[in-house]
C-alpha positions as CSV (number, residue, x, y, z in Angstrom):
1,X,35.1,-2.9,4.0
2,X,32.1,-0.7,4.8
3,X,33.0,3.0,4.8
4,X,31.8,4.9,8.0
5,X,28.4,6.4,5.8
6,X,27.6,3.0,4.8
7,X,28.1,1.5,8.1
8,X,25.6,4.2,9.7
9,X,23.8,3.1,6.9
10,X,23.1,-0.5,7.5
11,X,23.1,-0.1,11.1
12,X,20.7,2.5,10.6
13,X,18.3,-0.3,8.2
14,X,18.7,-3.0,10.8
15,X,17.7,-0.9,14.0
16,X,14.2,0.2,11.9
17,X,13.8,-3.4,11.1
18,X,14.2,-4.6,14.4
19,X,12.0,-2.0,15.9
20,X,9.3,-2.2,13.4
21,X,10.2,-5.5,11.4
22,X,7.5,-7.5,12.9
23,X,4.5,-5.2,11.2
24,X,5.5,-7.6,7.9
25,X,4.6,-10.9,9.5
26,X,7.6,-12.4,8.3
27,X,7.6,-11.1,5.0
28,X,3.5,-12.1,4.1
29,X,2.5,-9.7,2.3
30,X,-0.5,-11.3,0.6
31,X,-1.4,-14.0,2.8
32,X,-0.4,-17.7,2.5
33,X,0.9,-19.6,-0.2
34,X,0.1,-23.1,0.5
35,X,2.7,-26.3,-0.4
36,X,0.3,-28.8,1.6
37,X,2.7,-28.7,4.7
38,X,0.6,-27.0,7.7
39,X,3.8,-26.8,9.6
40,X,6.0,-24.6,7.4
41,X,2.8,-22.5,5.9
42,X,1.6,-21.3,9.1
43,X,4.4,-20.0,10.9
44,X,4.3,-19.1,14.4
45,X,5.9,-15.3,13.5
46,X,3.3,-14.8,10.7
47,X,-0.1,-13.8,13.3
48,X,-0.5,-14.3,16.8
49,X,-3.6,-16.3,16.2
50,X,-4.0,-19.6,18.2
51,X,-3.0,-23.0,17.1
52,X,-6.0,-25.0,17.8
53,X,-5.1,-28.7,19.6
54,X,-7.2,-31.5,18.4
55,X,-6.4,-32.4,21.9
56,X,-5.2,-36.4,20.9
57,X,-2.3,-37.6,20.1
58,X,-1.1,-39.9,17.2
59,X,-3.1,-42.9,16.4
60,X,-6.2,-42.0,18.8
61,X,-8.6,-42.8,15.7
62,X,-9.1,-46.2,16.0
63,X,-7.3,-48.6,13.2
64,X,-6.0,-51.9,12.0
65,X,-3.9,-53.6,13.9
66,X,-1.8,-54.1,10.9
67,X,-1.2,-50.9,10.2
68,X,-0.3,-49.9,13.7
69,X,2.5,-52.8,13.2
70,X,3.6,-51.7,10.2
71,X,4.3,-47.8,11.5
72,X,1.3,-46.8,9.0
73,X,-1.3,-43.9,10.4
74,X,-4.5,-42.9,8.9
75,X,-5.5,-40.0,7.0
76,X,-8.1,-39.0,9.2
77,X,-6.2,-38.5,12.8
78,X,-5.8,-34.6,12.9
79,X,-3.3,-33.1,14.8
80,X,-4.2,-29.3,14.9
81,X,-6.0,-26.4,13.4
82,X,-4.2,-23.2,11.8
83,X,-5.8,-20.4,10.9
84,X,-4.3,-17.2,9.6
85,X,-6.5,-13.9,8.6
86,X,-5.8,-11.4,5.8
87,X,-7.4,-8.5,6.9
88,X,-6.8,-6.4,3.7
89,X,-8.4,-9.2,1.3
90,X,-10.5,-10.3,3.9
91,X,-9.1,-14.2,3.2
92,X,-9.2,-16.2,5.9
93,X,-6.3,-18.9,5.6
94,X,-7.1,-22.4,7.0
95,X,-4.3,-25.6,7.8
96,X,-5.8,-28.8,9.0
97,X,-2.7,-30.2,10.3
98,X,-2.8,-34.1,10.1
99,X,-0.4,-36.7,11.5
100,X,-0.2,-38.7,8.8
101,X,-1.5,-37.8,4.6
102,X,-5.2,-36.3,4.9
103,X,-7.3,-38.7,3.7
104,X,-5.3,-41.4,3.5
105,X,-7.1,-44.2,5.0
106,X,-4.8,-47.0,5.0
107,X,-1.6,-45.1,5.4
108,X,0.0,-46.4,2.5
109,X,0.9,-42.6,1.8
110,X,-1.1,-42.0,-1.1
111,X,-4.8,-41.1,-1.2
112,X,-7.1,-42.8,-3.3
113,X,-5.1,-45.8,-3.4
114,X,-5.1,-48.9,-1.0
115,X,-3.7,-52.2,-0.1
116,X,-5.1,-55.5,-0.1
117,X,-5.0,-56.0,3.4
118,X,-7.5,-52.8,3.6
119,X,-9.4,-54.4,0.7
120,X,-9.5,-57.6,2.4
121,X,-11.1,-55.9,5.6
122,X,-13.5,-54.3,3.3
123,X,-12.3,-51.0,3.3
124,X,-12.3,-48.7,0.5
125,X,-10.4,-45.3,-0.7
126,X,-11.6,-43.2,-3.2
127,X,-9.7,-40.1,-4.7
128,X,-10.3,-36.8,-3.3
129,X,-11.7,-38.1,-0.6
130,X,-14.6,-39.2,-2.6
131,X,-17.8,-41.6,-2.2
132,X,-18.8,-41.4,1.5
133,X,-15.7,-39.7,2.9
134,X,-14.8,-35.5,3.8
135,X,-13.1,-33.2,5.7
136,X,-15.6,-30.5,7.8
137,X,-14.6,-27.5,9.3
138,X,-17.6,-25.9,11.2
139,X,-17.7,-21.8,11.7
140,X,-20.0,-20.3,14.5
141,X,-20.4,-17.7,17.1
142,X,-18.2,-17.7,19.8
143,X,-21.1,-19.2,22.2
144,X,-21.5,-22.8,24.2
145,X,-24.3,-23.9,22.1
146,X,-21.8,-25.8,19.7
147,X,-23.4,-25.1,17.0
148,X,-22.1,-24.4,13.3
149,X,-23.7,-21.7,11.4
150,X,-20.9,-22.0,8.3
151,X,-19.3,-25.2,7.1
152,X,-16.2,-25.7,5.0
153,X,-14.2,-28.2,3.5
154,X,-15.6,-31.4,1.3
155,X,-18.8,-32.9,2.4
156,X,-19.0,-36.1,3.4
157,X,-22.7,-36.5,1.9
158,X,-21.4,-35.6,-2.1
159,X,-25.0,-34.3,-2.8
160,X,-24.2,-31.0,-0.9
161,X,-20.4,-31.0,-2.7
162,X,-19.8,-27.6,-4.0
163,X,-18.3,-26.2,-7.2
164,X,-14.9,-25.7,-5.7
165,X,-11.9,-28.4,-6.4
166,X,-12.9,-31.9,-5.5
167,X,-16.6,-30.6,-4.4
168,X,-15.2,-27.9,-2.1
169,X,-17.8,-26.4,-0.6
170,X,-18.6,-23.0,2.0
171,X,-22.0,-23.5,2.7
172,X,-24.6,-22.3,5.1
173,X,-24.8,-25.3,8.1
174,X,-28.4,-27.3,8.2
175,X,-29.2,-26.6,11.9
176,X,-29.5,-30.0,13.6
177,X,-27.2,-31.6,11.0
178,X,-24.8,-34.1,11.0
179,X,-21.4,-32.5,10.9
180,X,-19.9,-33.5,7.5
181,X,-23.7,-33.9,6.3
182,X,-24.8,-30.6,7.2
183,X,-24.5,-28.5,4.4
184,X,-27.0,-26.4,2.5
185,X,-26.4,-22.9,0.5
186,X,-23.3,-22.9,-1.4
187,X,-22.2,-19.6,0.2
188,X,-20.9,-17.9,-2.9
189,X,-19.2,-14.4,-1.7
190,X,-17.5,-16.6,0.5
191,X,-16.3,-19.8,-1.7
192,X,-12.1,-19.8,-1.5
193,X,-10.3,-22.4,-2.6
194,X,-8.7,-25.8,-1.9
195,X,-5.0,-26.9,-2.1
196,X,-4.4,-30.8,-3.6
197,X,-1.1,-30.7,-2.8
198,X,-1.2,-32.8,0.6
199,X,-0.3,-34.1,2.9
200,X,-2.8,-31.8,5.2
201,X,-5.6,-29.8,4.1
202,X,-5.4,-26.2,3.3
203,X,-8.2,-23.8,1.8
204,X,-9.3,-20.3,2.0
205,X,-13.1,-18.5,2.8
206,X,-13.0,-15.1,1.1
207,X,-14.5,-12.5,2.8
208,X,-14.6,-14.0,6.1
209,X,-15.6,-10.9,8.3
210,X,-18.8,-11.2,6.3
211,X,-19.9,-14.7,7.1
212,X,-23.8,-14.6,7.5
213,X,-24.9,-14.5,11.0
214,X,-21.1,-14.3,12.5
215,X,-19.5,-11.2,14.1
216,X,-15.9,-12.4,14.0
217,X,-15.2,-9.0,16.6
218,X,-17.1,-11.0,19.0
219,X,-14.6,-14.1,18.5
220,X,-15.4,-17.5,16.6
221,X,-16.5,-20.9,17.6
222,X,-15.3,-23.8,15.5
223,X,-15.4,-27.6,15.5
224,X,-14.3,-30.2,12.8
225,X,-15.0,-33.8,11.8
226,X,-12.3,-36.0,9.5
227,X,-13.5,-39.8,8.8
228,X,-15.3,-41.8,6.2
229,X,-18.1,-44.2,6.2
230,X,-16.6,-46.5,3.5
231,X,-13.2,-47.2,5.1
232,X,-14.5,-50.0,7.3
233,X,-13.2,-50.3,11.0
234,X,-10.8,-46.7,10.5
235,X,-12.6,-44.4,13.1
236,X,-13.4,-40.4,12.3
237,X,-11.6,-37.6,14.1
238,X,-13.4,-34.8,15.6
239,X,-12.9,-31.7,17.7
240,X,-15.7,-30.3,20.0
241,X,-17.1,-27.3,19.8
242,X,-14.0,-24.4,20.3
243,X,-14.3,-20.9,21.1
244,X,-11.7,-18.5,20.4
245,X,-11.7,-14.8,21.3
246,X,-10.9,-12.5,18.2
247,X,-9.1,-12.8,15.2
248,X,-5.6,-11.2,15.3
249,X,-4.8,-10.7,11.6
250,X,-2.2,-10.7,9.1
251,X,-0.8,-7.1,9.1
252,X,0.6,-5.5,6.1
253,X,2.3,-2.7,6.3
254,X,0.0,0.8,4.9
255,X,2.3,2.7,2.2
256,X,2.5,5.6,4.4
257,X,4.5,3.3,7.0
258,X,6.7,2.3,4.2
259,X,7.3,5.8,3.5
260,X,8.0,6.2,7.0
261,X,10.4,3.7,7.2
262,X,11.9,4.8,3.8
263,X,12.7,8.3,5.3
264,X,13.6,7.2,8.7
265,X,16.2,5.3,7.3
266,X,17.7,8.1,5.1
267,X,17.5,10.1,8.0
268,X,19.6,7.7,10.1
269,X,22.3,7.3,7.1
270,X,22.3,11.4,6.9
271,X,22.8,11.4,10.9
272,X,25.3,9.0,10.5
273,X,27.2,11.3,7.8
274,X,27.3,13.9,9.5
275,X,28.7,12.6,12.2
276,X,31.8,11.3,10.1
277,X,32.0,14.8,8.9
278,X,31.9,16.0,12.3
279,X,35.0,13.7,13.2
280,X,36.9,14.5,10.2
């Protein structure tokens, strides 16, 4: 058993947790660490930022009949957006929640692989969603004209791929462009990185408060397109144009608040002494 110190103690700890706990965002401490799963990565404790609805439901990208009778769903039908902001590396955290595997354009589970009933319809599935296909998520002001001044993701056009894992790119958006086409300057001071673990697509824009012509203060507009133009009769998923007021971010707590807390709980186990002393 506990003696009565250690019991003020721990009470003591688990008050200042539960009054000031939720400064840690669940623990995070240096952002995200992406597995590929959107659902467990961004957790609803870890920012108050909103979870973006693709606003359709499972299986409204058009697609075979076959693979709708065999339970199968293609890799481009997105489900939601998650986005999580790291204020103190300035690393904005992005889940493109998908349905089924991202990418996966005959839903046989792995991308860059097919059946022969999607080869027999003419389809075709490249790795890392090569040849014609991408995954776009456009960055703007937070404005009605719907349009991107920042794109991320892999183009769909592999002439504007970018250096990043699979042609990764954060580029500057071509102003009239096709979403998924549209993408010009590699922006370099803002290139993150892209998890290939699947199923959904994760990746990260490094100093994202700096984004050319965006004041992130002012709240974002964003929009995304998710298709291919080599996988035959499989329709693209899209989101219209989406603005969000601003960014709550990530927030780790300063030293001087864990210094704070440090000494708040000693202070509660030395209150908590004294009482016992006082009852002895």
């Amino acid at each position: 058993m506990l003696s009565p110190i250690r019991k003020g103690f721990v009470k003591g700890l688990a008050l200042l947790i539960l009054a000031g706990g939720s400064t840690y965002a669940g623990g995070i401490t240096n952002g995200i660490t992406f597995t590929g799963d959107v659902e467990k990565d961004f957790t609803s404790g870890l920012a108050t930022n909103p979870i973006l609805d693709n606003n359709g439901n499972s299986g409204d990208v058009g697609q075979f009949s076959w693979m709708t009778s065999q339970g199968k769903i293609n890799g481009w039908d997105a489900k939601d957006i998650r986005l999580a902001w790291d204020k103190q590396s300035d690393t904005l955290y992005v889940g493109m929640n998908y349905f089924g595997v991202a990418g996966d354009a005959d839903g046989n589970g792995v991308v860059g692989t097919y059946t022969q009933e999607f080869k027999n319809a003419g389809g075709l599935e490249l790795p890392g969603l090569g040849g014609r296909s991408g995954i776009t998520l456009g960055i703007g002001v937070n404005s009605s004209t719907g349009k991107p001044l920042v794109v991320a993701g892999i183009p769909n056009d592999k002439s504007q791929a970018g250096p990043g894992l699979n042609g990764f790119n954060v580029a500057s958006a071509i102003p009239g462009g096709i979403m998924g086409s549209n993408y010009g300057a590699t922006l370099k001071d803002n290139l993150g990185t892209l998890y290939n673990g699947g199923p959904d697509f994760e990746f990260t824009i490094n100093n994202f408060s700096k984004l050319p012509g965006i004041d992130i203060s002012n709240g974002i507009g964003l929009s995304f397109v998710s298709g291919s133009a080599i996988d035959s009769s499989i329709g693209e998923d899209s989101m219209p144009y989406y603005t969000i007021g601003k960014l709550s971010p990530i927030v780790v707590p300063e030293p001087a608040t864990i210094l704070a807390w440090t000494l708040g709980v000693a202070a509660v186990g030395l209150y908590s002494r004294r009482r016992v002393h006082a009852g002895q």
